[in-house]
KEMARFI-646635 format. One line per 4 residues: number of its first residue (from 1); their letters; for each residue x, y, z of C-alpha. Coordinates in Angstrom, 1 decimal, m for minus. Each point is the difference from the previous one (the first is absolute). Layout:
REM KEMARFI-646635
NUM = A = X,Y,Z | ...
REM end
This chain:
REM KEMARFI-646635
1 = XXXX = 3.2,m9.9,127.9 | 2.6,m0.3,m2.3 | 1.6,2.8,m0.7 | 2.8,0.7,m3.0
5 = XXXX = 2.7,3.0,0.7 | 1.4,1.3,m3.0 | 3.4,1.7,0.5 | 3.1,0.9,m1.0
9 = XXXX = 3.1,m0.5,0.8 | 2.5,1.0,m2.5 | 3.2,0.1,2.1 | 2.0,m2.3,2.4
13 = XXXX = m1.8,0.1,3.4 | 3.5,1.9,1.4 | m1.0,2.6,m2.2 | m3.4,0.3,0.8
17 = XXXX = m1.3,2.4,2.7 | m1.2,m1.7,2.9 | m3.9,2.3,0.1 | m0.2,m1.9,m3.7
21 = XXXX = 0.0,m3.1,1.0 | m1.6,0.2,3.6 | m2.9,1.8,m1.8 | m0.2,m2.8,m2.4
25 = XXXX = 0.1,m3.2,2.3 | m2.1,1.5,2.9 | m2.9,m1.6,m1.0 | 1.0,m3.6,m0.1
29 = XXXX = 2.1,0.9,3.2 | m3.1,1.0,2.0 | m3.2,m1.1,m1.8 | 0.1,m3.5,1.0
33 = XXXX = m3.4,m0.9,m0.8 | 0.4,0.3,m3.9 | 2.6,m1.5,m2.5 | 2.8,2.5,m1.4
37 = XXXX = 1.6,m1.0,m3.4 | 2.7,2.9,m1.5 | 0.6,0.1,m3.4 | 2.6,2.4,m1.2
41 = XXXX = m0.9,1.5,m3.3 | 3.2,1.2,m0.9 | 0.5,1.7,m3.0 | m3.7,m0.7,m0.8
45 = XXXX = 1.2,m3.4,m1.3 | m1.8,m2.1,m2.5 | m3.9,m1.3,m0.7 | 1.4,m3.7,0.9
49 = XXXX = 0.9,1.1,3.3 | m3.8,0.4,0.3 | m1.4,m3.4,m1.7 | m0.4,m2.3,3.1
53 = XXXX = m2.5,2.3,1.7 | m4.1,m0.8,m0.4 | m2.5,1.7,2.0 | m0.5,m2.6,2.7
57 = XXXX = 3.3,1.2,1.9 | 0.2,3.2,1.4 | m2.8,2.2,2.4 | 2.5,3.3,m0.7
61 = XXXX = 2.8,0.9,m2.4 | 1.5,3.0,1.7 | 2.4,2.6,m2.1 | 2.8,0.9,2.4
65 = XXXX = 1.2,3.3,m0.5 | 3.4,m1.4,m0.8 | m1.6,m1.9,m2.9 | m1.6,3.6,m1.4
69 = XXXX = 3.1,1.4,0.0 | 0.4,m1.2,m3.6 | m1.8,2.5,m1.4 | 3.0,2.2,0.6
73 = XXXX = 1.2,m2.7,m3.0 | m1.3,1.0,m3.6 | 1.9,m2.7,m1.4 | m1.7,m2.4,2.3
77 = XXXX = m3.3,1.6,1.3 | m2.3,m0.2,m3.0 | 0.3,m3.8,m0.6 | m0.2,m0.5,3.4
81 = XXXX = m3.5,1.8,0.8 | m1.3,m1.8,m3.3 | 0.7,m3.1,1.6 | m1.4,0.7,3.5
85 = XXXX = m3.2,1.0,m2.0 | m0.1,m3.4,m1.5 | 0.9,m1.9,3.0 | m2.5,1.5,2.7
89 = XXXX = m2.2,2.5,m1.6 | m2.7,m2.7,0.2 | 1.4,m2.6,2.5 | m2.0,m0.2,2.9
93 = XXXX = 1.3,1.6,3.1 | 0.6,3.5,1.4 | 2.8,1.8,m1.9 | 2.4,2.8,2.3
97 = XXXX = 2.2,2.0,m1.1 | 2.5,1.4,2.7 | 1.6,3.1,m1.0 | 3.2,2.7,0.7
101 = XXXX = 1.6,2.9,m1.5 | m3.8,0.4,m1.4 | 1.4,3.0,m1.8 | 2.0,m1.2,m2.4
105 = XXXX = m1.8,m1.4,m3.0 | m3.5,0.0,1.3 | m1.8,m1.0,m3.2 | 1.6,m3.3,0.3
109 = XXXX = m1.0,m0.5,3.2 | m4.0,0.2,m1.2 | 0.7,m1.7,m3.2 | 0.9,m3.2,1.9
113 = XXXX = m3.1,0.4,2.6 | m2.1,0.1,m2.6 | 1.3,m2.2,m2.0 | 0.0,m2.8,2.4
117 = XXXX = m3.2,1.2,1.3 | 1.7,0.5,3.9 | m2.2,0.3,2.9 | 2.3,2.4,1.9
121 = XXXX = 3.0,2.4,0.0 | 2.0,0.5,3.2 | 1.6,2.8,m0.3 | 2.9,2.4,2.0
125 = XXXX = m1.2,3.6,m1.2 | m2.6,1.8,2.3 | m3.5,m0.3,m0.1 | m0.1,3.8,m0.5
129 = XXXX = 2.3,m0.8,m3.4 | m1.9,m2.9,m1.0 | m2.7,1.2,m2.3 | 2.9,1.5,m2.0
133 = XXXX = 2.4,m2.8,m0.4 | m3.2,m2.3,m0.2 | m3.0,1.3,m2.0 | m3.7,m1.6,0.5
137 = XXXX = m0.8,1.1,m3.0 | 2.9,m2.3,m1.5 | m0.1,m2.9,2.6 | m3.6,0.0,0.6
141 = XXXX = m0.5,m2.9,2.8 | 3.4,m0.5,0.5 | 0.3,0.8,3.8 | 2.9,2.2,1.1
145 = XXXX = 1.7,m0.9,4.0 | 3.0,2.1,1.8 | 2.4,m1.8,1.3 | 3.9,0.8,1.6
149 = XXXX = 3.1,m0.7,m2.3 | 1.3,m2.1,2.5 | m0.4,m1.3,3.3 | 2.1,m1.5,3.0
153 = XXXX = 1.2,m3.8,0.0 | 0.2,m0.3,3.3 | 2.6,m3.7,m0.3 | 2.1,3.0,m0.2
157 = XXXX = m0.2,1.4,3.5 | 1.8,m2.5,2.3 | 2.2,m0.4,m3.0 | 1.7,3.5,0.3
161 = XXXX = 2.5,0.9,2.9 | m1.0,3.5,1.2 | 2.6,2.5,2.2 | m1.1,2.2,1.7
165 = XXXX = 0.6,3.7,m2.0 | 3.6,0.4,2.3 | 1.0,m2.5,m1.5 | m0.9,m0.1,m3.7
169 = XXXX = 3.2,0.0,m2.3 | m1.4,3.5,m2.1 | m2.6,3.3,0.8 | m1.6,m0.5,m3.5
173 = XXXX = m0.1,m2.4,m2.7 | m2.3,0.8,m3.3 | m0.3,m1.8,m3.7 | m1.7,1.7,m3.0
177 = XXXX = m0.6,m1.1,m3.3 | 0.5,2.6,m2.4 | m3.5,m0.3,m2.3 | m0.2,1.3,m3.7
181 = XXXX = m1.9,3.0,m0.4 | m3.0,m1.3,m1.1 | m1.2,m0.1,3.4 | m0.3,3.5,0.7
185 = XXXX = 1.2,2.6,2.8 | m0.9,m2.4,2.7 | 1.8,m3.0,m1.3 | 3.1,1.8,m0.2
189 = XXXX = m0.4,1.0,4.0 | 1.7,m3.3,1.5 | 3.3,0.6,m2.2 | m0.2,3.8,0.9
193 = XXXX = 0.4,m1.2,3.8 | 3.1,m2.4,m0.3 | 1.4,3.2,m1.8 | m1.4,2.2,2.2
197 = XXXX = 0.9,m1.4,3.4 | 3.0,m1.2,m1.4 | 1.4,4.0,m0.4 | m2.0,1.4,3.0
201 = XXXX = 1.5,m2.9,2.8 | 3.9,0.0,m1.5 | 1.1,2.4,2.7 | m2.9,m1.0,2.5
205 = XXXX = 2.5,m2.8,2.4 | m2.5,m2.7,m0.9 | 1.1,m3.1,m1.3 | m1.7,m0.4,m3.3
209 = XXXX = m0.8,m2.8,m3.0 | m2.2,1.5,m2.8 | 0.1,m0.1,m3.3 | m1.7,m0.5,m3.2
213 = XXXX = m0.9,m3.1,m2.5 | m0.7,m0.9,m3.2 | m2.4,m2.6,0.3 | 1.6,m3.1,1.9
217 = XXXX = 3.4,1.3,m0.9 | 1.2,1.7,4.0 | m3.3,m1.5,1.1 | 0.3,m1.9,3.4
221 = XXXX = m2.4,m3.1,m0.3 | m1.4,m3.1,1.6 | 1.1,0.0,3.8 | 2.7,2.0,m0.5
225 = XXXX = m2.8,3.0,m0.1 | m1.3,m0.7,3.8 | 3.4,m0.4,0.8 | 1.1,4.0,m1.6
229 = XXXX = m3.2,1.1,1.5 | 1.2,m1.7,3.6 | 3.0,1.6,0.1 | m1.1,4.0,m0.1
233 = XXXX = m1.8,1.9,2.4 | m1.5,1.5,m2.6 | m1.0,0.0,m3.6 | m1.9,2.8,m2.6
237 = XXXX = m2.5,m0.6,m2.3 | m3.7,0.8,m1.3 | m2.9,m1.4,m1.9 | 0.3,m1.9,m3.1
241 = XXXX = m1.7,0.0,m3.5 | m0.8,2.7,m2.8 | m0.9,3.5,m0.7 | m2.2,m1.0,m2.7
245 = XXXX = m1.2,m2.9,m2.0 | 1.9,m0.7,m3.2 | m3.7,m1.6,m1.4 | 1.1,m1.3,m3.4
249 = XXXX = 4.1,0.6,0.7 | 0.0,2.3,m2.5 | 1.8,2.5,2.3 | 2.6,m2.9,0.5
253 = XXXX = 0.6,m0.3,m3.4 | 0.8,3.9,m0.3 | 2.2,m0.2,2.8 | 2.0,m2.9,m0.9
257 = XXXX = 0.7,1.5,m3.7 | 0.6,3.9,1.3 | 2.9,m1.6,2.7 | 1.5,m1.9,m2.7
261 = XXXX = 0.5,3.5,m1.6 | 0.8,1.5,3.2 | 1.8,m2.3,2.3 | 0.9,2.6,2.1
265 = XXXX = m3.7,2.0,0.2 | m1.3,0.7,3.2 | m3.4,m0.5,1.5 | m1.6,3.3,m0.5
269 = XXXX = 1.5,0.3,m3.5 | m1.3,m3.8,m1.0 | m3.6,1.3,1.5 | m0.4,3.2,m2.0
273 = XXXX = 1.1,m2.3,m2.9 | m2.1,m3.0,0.3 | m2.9,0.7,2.4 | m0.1,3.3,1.1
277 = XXXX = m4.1,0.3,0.1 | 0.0,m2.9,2.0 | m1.2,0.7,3.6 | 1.2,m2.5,3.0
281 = XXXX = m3.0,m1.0,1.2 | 0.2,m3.3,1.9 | 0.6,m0.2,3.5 | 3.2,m2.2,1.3
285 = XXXX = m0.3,m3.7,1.8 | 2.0,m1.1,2.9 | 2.5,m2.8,m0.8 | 1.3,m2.6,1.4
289 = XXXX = 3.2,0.9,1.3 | m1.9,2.3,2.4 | m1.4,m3.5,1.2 | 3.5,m1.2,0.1
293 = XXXX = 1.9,3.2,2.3 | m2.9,m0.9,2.6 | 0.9,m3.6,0.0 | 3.6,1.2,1.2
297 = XXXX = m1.2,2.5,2.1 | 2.2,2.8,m2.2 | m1.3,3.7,0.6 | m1.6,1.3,m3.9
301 = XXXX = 0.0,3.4,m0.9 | m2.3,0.3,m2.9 | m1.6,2.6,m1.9 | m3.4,1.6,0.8
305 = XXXX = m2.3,m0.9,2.3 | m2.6,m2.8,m2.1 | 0.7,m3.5,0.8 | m3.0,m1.2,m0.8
309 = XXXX = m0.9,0.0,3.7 | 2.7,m2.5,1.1 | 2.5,2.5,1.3 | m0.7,2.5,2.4
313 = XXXX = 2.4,3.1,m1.2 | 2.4,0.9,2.9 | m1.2,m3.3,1.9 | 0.7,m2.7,m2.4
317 = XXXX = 2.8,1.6,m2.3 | 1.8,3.3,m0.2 | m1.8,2.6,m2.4 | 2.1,1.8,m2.4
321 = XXXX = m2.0,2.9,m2.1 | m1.1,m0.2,m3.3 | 2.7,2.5,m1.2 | 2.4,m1.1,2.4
325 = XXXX = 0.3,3.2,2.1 | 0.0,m1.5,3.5 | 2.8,m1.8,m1.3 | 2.1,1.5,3.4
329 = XXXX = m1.9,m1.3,2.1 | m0.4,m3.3,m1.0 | 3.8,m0.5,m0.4 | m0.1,1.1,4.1
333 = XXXX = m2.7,m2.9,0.4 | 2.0,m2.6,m2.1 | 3.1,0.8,2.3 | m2.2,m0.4,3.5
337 = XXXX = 0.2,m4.0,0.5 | m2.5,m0.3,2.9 | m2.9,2.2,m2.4 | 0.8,m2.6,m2.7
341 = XXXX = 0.1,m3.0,1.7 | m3.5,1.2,1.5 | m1.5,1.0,m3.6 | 1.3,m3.5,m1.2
345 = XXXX = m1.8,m1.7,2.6 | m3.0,1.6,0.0 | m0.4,m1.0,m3.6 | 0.8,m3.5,0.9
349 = XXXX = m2.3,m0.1,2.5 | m3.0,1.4,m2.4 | 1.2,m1.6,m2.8 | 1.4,m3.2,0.5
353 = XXXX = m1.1,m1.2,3.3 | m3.4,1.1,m0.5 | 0.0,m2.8,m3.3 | m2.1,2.4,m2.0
357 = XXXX = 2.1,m0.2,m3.0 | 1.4,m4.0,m0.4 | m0.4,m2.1,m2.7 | m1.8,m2.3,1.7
361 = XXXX = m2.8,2.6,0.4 | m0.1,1.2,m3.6 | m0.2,m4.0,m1.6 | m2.9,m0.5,2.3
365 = XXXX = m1.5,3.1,m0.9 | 0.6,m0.9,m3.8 | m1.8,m3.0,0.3 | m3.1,1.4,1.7
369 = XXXX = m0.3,2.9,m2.5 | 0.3,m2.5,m2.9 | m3.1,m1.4,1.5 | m1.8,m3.4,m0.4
373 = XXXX = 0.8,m1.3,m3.8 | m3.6,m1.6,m2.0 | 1.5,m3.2,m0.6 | 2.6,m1.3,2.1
377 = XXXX = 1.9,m2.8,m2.0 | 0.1,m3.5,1.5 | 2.7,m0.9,2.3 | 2.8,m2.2,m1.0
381 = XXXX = 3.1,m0.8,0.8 | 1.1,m1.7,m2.6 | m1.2,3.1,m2.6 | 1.8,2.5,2.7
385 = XXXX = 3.6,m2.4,m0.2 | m0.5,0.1,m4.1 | m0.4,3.9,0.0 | 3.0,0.5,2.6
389 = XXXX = 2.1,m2.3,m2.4 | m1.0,2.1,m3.1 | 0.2,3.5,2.0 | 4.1,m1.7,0.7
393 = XXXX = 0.5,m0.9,m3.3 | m0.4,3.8,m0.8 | 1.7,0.9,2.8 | 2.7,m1.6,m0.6
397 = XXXX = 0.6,0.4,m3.6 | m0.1,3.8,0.8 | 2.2,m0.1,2.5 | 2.6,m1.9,m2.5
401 = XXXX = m0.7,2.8,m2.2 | 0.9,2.7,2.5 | 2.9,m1.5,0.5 | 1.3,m0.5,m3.3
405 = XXXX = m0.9,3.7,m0.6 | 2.0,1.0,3.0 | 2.8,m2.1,m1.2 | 0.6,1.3,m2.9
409 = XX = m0.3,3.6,1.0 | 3.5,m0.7,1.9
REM end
């Protein structure tokens, strides 16, 4: 099959965090029995960009989640999802759509599904949460898969140079983004532990590196993050996502106009402002960079006890309550090195060795859900070498737009 990726990359590849792209390229890095062609959408770009393809080229035209992050863009989104309805809402072959952050702008999400007419959604929330980020009664056929945020690269393994924990440079190392309040109770929990641990382990004798960020800015990427993550015994965190799901961003909008009022407002005052009858609802996801601290065997104390069944509380990672009150004793854990070195390799054993989770699993797993396609276009090489020269034109001409943008910004 031939299969388009549509994605976006709207940064310089050192800026870019590593999961992004891994996710991304996985399937041309281990599905070698199709053709891969990426095309980076951009800022949506332009109808031109679109011309040169007819309906004899590709088996698959697959929405990376990257790519449907523009509808986080109103200046962009609109004319983009217009297009997308022109260009494959009746092209013949099966249309996904690869979601994250499902809760932020939901409608968008279905007005492109339907509007292309797509086959399937991959998506990171729960099946519990499914039916109410992703109505039947609005989708109809459209089917609905679970999948993980992330998932482990293992070219990454015998790349990292792992100590053993008496030798590792700090106790604990930790990085949280600080998110906007649009995303709830629970999407201000990662911030609240840089802060939190930052206070509680001052005095504690361990040698610490936490701190908050505000989106890339204090954010350690590329290899540089297995490289932070190697050199602790430890590091904190919990599950990722939303509270609640922002459908139609409306709550966004409130937010963003009551802070510009109220720069200083905190989180319970912006919520009894903005969305106070609004009930968190969702269940988190586990991200990647639980993935990554079992790649460098570094001890995690998260929050709660649901994992999604791939840690084993107290076996796989250190448990720290809901409302923090065994907060004593896991600060006596953190500081035994033997407990923490076995808890770290326990995980690696269940995790990593065990190759549940790797990229290479979750492409060939993509490709057999997709299923067999109706019509599988002819093969030909000289059709594949035309599209890959079209898909670099693009490429390319983004990439020279990137960096012009970037240059200026200096």
């Amino acid at each position: 099959m031939r299969i388009l990726v549509l994605w976006r990359q709207a940064t310089v590849d050192m800026r870019m965090r590593n999961t992004d792209i891994d996710h991304a390229f996985c399937f041309q890095r281990y599905d070698t029995k199709n053709e891969y062609f990426y095309f980076n959408i951009y800022k949506g770009r332009f109808a031109e960009d679109y011309n040169w393809i007819n309906g004899d080229m590709f088996d698959v035209v697959l929405f990376h989640y990257s790519a449907m992050e523009l509808r986080t863009s109103d200046k962009y989104w609109d004319n983009f999802r217009q297009l997308m309805t022109t260009v494959w809402r009746d092209y013949p072959c099966k249309k996904i759509i690869m979601v994250q952050d499902d809760y932020t702008i939901t409608k968008r999400i279905w007005d492109l599904a339907l509007g292309i007419k797509a086959d399937k959604i991959y998506t990171v929330i729960r099946e519990c949460d499914c039916l109410t980020l992703y109505p039947p009664n609005i989708l109809g056929d459209i089917e609905i898969k679970t999948v993980l945020t992330g998932y482990i690269e293992e070219s990454y393994i015998n790349k990292i140079h792992l100590q053993n924990h008496r030798c590792r440079k700090h106790d604990v190392v930790y990085r949280a983004q600080k998110l906007p309040y649009k995303y709830g109770k629970h999407g201000q929990l990662k911030y609240k532990l840089a802060l939190y641990f930052g206070e509680r382990l001052k005095d504690s004798g361990l040698i610490c590196d936490l701190a908050g960020t505000d989106g890339n800015k204090g954010a350690v990427l590329g290899d540089s993050w297995f490289d932070f993550l190697a050199s602790s015994r430890t590091t904190i965190g919990c599950l990722g996502g939303a509270g609640f799901a922002d459908t139609t961003g409306e709550i966004e909008t409130k937010v963003r106009e009551y802070m510009a009022l109220h720069t200083d407002a905190t989180y319970e005052e912006t919520k009894d402002a903005c969305f106070s009858n609004i009930e968190e609802n969702l269940m988190g996801v586990i991200s990647p960079r639980i993935f990554d601290a079992a790649i460098t065997k570094t001890c995690q104390v998260l929050v709660g006890e649901d994992y999604q069944g791939i840690l084993m509380p107290n076996i796989d990672y250190i448990v720290l309550d809901t409302d923090f009150s065994n907060i004593d004793e896991v600060v006596m854990e953190m500081k035994d090195i033997d407990y923490c070195e076995e808890i770290a390799n326990n995980c690696y054993e269940h995790v990593v060795k065990s190759q549940k989770y790797t990229y290479a699993k979750f492409a060939q797993w993509i490709i057999r859900d997709i299923g067999n396609v109706d019509y599988v276009k002819s093969p030909s090489s000289d059709l594949s070498r035309y599209i890959e020269k079209m898909c670099k034109k693009n490429n390319d001409t983004v990439m020279n737009a990137i960096l012009l943008g970037e240059e200026k910004r200096k």
